[in-house]
Structures are given as structure tokens and as C-alpha cells.
C-alpha positions in Angstrom: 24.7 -10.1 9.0 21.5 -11.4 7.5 20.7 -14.9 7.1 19.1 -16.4 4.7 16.9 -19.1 6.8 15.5 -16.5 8.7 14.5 -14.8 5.6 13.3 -17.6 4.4 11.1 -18.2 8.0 10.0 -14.1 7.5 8.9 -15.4 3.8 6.7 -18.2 4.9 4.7 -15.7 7.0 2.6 -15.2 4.0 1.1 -18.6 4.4 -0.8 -16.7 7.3 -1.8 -13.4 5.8 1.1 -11.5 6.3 3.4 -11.0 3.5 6.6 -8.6 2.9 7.8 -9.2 6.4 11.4 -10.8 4.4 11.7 -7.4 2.3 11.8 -5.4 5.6 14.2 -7.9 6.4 16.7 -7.3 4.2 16.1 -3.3 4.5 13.7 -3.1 1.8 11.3 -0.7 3.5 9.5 0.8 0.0 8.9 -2.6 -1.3 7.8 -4.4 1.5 5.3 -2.4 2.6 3.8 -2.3 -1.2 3.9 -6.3 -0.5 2.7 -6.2 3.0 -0.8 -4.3 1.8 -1.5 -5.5 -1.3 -0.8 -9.6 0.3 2.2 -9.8 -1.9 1.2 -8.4 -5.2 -1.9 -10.5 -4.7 1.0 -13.6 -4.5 2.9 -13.0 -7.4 4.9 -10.8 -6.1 5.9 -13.3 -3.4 6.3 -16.4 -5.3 8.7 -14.6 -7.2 10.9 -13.4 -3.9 11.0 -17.3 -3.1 13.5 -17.3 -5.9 15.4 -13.7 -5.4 15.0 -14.1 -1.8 18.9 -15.4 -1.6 20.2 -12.5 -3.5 18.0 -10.4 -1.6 20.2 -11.8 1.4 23.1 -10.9 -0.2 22.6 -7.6 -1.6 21.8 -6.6 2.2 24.9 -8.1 3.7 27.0 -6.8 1.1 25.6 -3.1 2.2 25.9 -3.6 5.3 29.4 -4.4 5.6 30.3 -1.8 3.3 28.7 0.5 5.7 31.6 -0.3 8.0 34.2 0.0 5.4 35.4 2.9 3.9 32.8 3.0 1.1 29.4 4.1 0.6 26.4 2.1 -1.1 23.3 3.3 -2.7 21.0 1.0 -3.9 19.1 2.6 -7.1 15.9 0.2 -8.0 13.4 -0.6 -5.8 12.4 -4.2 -7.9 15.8 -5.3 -9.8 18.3 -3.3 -7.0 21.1 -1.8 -9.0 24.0 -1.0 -6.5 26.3 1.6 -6.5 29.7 1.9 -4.7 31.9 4.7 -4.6 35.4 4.3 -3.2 37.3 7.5 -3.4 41.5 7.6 -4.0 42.1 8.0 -0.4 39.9 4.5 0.5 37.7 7.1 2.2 33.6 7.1 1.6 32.5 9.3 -1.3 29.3 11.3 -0.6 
């Protein structure tokens, strides 16, 4: 289970250089390291996550505990994460 104030502690790492650390967090490997070498969409990019970082939180709990469940979760969109569950009939994972 995530948590949010750690995020948040991963997102004030930009304050020394090092930015993205809070989208590898929340198993956002793609993005992340897009924010980690260009410092954060040159700060945009990370000023904006101060806002979505909760939701961020979220989205990543809710995966993971569906990965323990009898579903399975894709998430579509790097940026604005659409995310997809499949449950089939028999409350077994859909591949």
C-alpha cells in the first residue's frame, strides 16, 4: 500500500535536483524517468504532480490490490492514466 506522505516526501526531492523520484513511486516507470532527466518537464511537469500526486496514490493502490484479487488492471495513458479492469463470469482474471 502506497502512501501518500511519502509520495509527497519523494515529490519534494525536486527541491534538490532530483525530480520524478514520486512517479517511480507509484509504478510510473515511463513517466518518471521522462521527469527525472528533463528536471521535471523543466518544473512544469512537477508543479502539476503536486496536485495529481493524491490520485496518483490512488490509482497505484487500487492496482495493486487488484493484483491480489481475481482481476487484472492495465493502465492505458502514460499522462491522464485511463484504467482498465476486466473481471471475467467466473470472478477469475481476464488476460
Amino acid at each position: 500500500m502506497k502512501s501518500g506522505f511519502v509520495a509527497f516526501l519523494c515529490w519534494l526531492l525536486c527541491l534538490i535536483g532530483v525530480c520524478g523520484i514520486h512517479r517511480f513511486y507509484t509504478g510510473r516507470t515511463g513517466s518518471g524517468l521522462l521527469w527525472l532527466l528533463t528536471f521535471g518537464l523543466l518544473g512544469i511537469g512537477q508543479l502539476i504532480d503536486l496536485f495529481l500526486l493524491g490520485s496518483m496514490v490512488r490509482q497505484a493502490n487500487l492496482i495493486n490490490g487488484l493484483a491480489g484479487a481475481r482481476a487484472s488492471a492495465s493502465v492505458s495513458n502514460v499522462v491522464a492514466p485511463v484504467i482498465n479492469i476486466r473481471i471475467d463470469k467466473d470472478g477469475n482474471a481476464a488476460t
